[in-house]
C-alpha positions as CSV (number, residue, x, y, z in Angstrom):
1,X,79.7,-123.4,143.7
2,X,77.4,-121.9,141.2
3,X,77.3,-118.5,140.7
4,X,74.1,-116.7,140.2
5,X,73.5,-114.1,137.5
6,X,73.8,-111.0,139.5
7,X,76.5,-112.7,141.1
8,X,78.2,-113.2,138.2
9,X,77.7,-110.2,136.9
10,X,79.5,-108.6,140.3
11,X,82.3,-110.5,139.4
12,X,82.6,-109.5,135.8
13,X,82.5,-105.8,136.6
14,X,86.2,-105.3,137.3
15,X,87.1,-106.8,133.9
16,X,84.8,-104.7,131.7
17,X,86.5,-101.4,133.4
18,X,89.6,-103.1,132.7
19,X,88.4,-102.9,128.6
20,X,87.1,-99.8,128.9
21,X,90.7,-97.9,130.6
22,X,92.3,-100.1,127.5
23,X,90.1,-98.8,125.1
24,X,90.5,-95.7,125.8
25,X,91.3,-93.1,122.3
26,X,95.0,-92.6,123.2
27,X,95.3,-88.2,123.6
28,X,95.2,-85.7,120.7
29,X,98.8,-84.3,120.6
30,X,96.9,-81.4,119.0
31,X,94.9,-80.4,121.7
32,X,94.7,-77.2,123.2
33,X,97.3,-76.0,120.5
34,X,96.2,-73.5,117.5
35,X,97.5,-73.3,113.9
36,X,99.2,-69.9,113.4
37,X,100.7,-67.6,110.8
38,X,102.6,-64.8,111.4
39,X,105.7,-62.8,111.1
40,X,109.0,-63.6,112.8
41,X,111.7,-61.5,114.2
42,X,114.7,-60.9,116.5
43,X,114.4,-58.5,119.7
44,X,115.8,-58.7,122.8
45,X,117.7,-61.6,122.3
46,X,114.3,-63.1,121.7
47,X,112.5,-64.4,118.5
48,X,109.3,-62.7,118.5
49,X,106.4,-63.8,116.8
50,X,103.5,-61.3,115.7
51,X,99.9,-62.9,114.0
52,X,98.9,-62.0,110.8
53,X,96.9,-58.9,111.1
54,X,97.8,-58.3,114.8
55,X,100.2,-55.9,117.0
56,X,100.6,-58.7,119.8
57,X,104.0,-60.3,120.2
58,X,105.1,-63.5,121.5
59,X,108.4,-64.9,122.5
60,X,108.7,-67.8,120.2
61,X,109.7,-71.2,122.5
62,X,110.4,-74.1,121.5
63,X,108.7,-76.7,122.8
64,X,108.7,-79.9,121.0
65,X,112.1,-79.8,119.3
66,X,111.1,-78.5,115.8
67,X,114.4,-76.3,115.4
68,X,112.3,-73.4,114.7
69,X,115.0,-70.8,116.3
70,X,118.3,-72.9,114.9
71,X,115.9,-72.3,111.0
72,X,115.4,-69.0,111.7
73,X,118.8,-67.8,112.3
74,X,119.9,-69.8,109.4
75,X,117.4,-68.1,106.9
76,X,117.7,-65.0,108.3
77,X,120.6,-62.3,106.7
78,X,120.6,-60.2,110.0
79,X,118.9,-60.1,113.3
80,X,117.0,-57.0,111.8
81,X,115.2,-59.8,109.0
82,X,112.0,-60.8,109.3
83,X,110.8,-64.3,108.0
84,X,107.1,-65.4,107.7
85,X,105.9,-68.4,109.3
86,X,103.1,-71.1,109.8
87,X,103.1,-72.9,112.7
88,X,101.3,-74.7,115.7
89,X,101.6,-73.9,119.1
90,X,100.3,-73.0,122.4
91,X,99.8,-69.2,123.5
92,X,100.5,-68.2,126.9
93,X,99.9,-65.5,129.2
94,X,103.6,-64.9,130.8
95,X,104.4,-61.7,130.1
96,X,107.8,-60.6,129.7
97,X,109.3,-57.2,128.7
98,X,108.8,-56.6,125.0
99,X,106.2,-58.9,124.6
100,X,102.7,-59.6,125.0
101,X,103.8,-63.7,125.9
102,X,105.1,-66.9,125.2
103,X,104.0,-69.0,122.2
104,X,105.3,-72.7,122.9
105,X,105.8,-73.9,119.1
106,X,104.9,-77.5,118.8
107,X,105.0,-78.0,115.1
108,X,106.7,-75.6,112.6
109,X,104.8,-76.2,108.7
110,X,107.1,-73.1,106.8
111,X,109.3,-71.0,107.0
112,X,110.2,-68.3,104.6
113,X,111.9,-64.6,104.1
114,X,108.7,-62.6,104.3
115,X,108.8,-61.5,100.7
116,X,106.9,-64.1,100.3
117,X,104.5,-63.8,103.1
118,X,101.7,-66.5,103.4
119,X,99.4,-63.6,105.4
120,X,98.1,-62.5,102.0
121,X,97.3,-66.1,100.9
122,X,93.5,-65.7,100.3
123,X,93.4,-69.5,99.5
124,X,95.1,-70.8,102.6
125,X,92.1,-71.8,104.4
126,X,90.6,-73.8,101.5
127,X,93.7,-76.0,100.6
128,X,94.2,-79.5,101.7
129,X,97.8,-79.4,100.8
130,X,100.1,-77.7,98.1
131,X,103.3,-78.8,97.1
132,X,106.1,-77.3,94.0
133,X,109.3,-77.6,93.2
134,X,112.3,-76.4,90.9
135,X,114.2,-77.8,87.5
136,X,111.6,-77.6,86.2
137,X,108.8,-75.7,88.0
138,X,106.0,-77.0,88.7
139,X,103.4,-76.3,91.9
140,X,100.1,-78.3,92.9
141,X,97.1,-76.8,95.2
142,X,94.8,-79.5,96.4
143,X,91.8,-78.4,98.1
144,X,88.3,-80.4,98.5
145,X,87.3,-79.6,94.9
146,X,89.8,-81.4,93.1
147,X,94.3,-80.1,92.3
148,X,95.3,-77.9,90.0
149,X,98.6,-78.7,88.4
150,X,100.2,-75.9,87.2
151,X,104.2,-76.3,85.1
152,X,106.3,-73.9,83.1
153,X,104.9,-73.5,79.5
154,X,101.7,-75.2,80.4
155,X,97.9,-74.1,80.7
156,X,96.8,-74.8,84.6
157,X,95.7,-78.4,84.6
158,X,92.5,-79.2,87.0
159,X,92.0,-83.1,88.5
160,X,90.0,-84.9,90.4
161,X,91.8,-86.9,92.7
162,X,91.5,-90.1,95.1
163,X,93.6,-89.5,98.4
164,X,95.2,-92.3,100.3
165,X,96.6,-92.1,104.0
166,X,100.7,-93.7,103.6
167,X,102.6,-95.5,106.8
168,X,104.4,-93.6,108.5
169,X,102.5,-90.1,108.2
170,X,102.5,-89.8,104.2
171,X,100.0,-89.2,101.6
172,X,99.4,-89.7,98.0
173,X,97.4,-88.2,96.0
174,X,96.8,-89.9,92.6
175,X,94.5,-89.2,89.2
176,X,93.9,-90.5,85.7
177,X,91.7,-88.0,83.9
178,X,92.2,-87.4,80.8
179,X,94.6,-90.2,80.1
180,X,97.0,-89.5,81.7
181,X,98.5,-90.5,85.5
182,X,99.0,-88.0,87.8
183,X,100.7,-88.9,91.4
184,X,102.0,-86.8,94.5
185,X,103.2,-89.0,97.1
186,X,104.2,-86.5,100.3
187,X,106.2,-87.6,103.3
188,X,106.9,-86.1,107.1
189,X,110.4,-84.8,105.9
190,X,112.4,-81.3,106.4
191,X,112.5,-80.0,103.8
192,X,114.3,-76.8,101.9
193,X,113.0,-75.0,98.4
194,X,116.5,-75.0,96.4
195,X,115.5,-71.7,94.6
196,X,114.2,-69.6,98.2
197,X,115.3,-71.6,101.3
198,X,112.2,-71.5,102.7
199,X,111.9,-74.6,104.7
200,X,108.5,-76.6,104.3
201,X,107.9,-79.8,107.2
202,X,106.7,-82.2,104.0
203,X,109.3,-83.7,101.1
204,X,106.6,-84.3,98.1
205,X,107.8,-86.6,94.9
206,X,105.2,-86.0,91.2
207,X,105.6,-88.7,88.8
208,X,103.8,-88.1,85.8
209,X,104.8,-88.9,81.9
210,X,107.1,-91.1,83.4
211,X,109.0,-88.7,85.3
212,X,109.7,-88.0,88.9
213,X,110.3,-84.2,89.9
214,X,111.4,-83.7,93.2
215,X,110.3,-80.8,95.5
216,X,108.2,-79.8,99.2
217,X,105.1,-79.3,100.5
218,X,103.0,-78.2,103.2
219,X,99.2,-79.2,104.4
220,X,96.8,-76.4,103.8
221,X,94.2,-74.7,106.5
222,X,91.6,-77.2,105.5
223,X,93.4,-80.1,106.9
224,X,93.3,-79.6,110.8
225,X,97.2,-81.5,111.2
């Protein structure tokens, strides 16, 4: 039997749904979730979580495994402490006494004693990424207008840079101005500042002067991850 074209085309329906349910982008883990900083600390028997520049407080929940209580009580001296820290999550209106909600953490970025609180960063939303380390210090702010590389006994060092997406979730950031090779490789790794504790959710390796320093990092507010 020969099929004619709007026959045919009857019959081919079914499979080009069948492409398009295939095809379909697979769903943003990210969605519906907001990037947060604020200031964590223990009520209640709760870990409360109040946004920078805000009253509001939110029972901190975990929901996606990201240890965020278990790293708080471990940075934390006392239950009276209060730590500083970046995170994404999900706010939600169940109200509970002592609080204003719930704030289902999905990804925790830092964590740190709030001496060093993040809240006064005025540069957070411009950086891509920044990563430092210890023995000997150095520290690296990327942002869309280039890194600065700054090291003990140094003047600040500006690059441009080329940035290339790693398996697995990593990044490396790589220059060769002014004769010299500059590169930051960053990987999806806990890890923990030796000289503060502060816990950071990328490990970050700089080889330069053939050298490799060792150290953490963290994306910045200009890199929606």
């Amino acid at each position: 039997m020969r099929l004619t074209p709007s026959l045919l085309l009857t019959a081919l329906l079914p499979l080009f749904a069948g492409c398009q349910v295939l095809a379909e982008k697979p769903v943003d883990p990210n969605l519906g979730s907001t990037r947060l900083q604020g200031e964590l600390s223990a009520a209640g028997g709760h870990l409360l979580f109040k946004p920078c520049r805000e009253s509001r407080r939110f029972i901190v929940k975990d929901a996606a495994g990201t240890g965020i209580l278990q790293e708080a009580a471990n940075l934390a001296d006392d239950a009276g402490d209060k730590l500083f820290a970046d995170v994404r999550g999900r706010m939600t209106g169940s109200q509970q006494a002592g609080s204003d909600g719930q704030l289902e953490v999905t990804r925790l970025y830092r964590l740190e004693t709030s001496e060093y609180s993040g809240c006064e960063d005025p540069n957070f939303k411009q950086l891509t990424l920044r990563a430092g380390g210890n023995e000997p210090d150095w520290d690296i702010k990327a942002s869309g207008k280039g890194m600065v590389l700054n090291r003990v006994g140094e003047p600040p060092l500006p690059l441009p840079y080329l940035e290339e997406a790693l398996p697995g979730g990593g990044l490396s950031l790589s220059s060769e101005a002014n004769g010299q090779r500059v590169e930051l490789w960053v990987a999806p790794q806990r890890c923990v500042d030796g000289a503060t504790g502060a816990i950071r959710h990328l490990k970050a390796e700089l080889r330069m002067d053939g050298k490799t320093l060792q150290g953490c990092a963290y994306y910045g507010g200009a890199r929606d991850l």
